[in-house]
VOGU-3710 file (C-alpha; in Angstrom, 3 decimals, decimal comma):
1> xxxxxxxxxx> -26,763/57,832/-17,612  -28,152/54,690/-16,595  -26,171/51,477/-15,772  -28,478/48,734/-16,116  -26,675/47,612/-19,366  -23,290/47,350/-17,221  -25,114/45,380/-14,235  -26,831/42,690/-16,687  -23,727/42,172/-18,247  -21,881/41,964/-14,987
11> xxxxxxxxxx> -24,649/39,231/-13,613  -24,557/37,392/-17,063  -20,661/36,903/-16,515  -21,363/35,553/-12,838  -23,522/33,351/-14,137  -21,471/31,537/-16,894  -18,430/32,035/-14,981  -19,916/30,569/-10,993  -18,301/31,645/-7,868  -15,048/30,127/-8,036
21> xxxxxxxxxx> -13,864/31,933/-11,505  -15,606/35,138/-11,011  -13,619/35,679/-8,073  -10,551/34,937/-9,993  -11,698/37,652/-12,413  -12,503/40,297/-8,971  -8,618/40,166/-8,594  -8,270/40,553/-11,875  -10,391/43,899/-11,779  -9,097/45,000/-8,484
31> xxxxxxxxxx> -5,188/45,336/-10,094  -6,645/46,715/-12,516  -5,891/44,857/-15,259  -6,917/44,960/-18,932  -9,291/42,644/-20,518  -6,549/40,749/-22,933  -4,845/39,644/-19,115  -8,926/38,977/-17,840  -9,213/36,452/-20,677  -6,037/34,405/-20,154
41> xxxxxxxxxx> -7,047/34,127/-17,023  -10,185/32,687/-17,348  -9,382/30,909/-20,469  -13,246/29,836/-20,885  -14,387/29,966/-24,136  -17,943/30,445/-23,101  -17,011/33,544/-20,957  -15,224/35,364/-23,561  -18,382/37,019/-25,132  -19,170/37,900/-21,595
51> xxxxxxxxxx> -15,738/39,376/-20,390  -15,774/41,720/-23,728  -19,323/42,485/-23,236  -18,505/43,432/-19,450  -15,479/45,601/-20,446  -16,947/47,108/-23,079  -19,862/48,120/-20,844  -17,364/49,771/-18,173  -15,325/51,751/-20,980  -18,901/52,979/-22,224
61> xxxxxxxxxx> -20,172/54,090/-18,901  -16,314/55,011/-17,494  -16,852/52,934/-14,738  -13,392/52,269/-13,163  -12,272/48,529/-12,016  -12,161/48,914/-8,335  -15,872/49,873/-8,727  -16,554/46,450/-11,237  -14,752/44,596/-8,312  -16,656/45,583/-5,686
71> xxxxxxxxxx> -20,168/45,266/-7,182  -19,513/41,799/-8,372  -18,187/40,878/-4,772  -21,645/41,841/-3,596  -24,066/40,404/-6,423  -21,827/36,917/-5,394  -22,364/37,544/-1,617  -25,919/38,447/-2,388  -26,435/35,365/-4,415  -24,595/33,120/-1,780
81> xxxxxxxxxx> -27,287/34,183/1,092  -30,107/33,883/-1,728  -28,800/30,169/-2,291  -29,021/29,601/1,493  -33,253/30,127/1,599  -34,893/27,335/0,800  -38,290/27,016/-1,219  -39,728/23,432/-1,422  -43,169/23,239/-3,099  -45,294/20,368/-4,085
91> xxxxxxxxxx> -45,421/19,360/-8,187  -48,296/17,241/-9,270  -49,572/15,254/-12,626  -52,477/14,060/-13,144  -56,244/15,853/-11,897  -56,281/19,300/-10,179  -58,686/20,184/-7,386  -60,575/23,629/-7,284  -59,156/25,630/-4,662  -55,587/23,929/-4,056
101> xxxxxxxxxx> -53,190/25,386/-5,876  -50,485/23,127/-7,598  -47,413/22,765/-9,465  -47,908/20,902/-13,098  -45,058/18,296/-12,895  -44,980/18,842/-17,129  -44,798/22,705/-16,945  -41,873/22,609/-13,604  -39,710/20,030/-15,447  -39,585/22,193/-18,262
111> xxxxxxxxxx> -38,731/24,860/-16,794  -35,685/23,157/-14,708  -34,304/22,513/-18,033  -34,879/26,123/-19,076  -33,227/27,315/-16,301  -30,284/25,469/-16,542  -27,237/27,787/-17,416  -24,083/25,178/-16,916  -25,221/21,293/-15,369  -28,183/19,445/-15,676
121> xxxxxxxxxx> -28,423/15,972/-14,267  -31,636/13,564/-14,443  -32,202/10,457/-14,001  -35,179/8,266/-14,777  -36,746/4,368/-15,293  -38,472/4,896/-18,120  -38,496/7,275/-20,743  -40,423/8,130/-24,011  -39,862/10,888/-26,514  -41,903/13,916/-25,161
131> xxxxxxxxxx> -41,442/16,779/-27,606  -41,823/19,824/-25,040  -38,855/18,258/-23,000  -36,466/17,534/-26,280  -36,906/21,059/-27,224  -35,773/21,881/-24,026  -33,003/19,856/-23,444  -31,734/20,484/-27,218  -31,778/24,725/-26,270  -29,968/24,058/-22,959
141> xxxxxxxxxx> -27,097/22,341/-25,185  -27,250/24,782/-27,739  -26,797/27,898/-24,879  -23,652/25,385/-23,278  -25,124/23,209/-20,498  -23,959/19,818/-19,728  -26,630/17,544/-19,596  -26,231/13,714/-18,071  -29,422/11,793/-18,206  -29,221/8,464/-16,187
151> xxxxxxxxxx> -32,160/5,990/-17,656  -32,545/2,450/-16,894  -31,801/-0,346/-20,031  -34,450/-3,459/-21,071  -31,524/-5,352/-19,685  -31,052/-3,873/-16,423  -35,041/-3,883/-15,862  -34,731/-8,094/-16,530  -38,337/-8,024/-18,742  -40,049/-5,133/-16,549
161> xxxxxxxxxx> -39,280/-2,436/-19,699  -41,199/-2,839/-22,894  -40,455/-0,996/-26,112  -37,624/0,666/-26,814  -34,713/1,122/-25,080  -35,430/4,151/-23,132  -32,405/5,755/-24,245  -34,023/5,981/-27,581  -36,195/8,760/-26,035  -33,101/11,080/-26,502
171> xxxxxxxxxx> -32,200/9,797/-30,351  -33,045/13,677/-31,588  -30,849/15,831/-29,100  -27,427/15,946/-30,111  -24,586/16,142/-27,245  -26,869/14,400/-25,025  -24,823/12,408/-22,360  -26,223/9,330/-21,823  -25,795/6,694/-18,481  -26,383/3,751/-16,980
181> xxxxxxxxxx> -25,930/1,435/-14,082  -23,921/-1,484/-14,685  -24,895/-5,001/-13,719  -21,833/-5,407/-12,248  -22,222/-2,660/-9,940  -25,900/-3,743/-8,944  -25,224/-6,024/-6,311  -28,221/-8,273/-7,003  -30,379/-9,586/-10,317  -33,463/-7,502/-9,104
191> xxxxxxxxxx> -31,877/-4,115/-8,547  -33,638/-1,503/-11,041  -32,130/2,479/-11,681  -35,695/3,537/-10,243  -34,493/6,792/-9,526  -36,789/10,033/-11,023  -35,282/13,574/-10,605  -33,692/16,642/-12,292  -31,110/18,890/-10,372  -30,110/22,212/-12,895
201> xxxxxxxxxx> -26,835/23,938/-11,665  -26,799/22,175/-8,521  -29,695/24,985/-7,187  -33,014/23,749/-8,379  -34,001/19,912/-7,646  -37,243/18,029/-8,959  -37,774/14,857/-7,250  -41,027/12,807/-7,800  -42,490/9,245/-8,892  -42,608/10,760/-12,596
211> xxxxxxxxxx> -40,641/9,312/-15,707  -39,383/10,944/-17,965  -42,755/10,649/-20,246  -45,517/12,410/-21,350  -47,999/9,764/-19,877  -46,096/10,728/-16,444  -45,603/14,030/-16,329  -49,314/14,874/-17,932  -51,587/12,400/-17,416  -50,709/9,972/-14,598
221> xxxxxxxxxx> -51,104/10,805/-11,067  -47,984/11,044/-10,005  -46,628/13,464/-6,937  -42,989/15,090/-5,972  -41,247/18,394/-4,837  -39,569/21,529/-6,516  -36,716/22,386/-3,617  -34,771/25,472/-4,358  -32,022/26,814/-2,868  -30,109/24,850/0,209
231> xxxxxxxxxx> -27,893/21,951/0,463  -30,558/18,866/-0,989  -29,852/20,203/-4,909  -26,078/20,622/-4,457  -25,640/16,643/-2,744  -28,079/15,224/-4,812  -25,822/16,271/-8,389  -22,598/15,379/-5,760  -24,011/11,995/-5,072  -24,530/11,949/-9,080
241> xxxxxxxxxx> -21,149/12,916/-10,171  -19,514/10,648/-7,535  -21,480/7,356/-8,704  -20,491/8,219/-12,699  -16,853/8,940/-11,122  -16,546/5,363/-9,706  -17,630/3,830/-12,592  -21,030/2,696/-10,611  -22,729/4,415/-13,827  -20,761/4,302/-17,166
251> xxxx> -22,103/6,074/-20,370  -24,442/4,544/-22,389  -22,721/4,192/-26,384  -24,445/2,610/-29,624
//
């Protein structure tokens, strides 16, 4: 009988769990224990469909828990030396060239989003409502990511921003987590948030000159790179997290 229902369900629970927790959950497996002591362990509500689904996929196929163990020490192992290759490619807006293939900086940032399963940080000087990237951001907080978007405020720009406020671009996606960089942490009156990226479970980073806006990611011509895998994804989210930690950017309310 084939497995292949046991081994999704095993890589869906390393996936929502990370390293860390679904190593907690190999010793877990490798005394043997049942799956009431598996979930008071974990105590993560958004693993508890997966723990079920992965015991009830090991009763089904009587696959004992030394076994479970041992292939989810090697899909993590195997995943660790896959996070250690690093793919950078180029991601463009604007006009193509016949011959040169290239990266639409619309379709990649989409799919960043997509492919988001627990974190995804941005940042961004301007922004406009662009309906293929609020659909995305609303089904990555509907499936349980945490999503920080840094913008920049008509304050903070001193006159450079006009329209709205480009926080406004996110009015429509609920459990949004909005930031800024306060004028007290600036260090001078012509400091801007000028930063434009998107980092998705500290794996995949998209760094470029493009806003967050339709006119940048479609039409402009605007230039930056897809890096996967290696260290540059993991510190850029670090550097992130550490700047909202110290209170360099504070959340945006109202």
């Amino acid at each position: 009988m084939s497995r292949a229902e046991f081994e999704a369900a095993a890589e869906v629970l390393a996936s929502v769990l990370g390293s860390s927790r679904t190593k907690d959950l190999v010793g877990v497996l490798a005394r043997e224990q049942r799956m009431e002591h598996a979930l008071s362990v974990v105590q993560d509500p958004r693993a508890s469909d997966a723990i079920r689904d992965l015991y009830a996929a090991m009763e089904k196929h009587r696959i004992p828990h030394a076994e479970v163990a041992a292939y989810l020490r090697g899909f993590l192992a195997g995943r660790t030396r896959q996070g250690a290759e690093v793919d950078v490619r180029t991601v463009w807006s604007g006009p193509t060239t016949p011959g040169v293939p290239v990266r639409a900086t619309a379709q990649v940032l989409t799919e960043v989003v997509g492919g988001a399963e627990r974190e995804l940080l941005a940042m961004t000087y301007a922004a406009r409502a662009y309906k293929p990237l609020l659909a995305a951001l609303r089904a990555a907080i509907a499936r349980g990511v945490e999503v920080h978007v840094v913008v920049e405020t008509k304050a903070g720009a001193a006159g450079l921003l006009a329209g709205p406020e480009p926080a406004d671009a996110f009015a429509t996606v609920p459990g949004i987590r909005l930031w800024h960089w306060t004028s007290e942490s600036r260090g001078h009156q012509r400091a801007r948030q000028h930063a434009k990226l998107a980092v998705a479970d500290r794996r995949v980073l998209l760094l470029g000159s493009a806003n967050l806006t339709e006119s940048a990611v479609r039409r402009n011509l605007e230039a930056g790179v897809l890096i996967t895998g290696g260290d540059a994804p993991k510190r850029a989210a670090e550097h992130v997290r550490e700047l909202q930690r110290r209170g360099v950017l504070t959340p945006l309310t109202g």
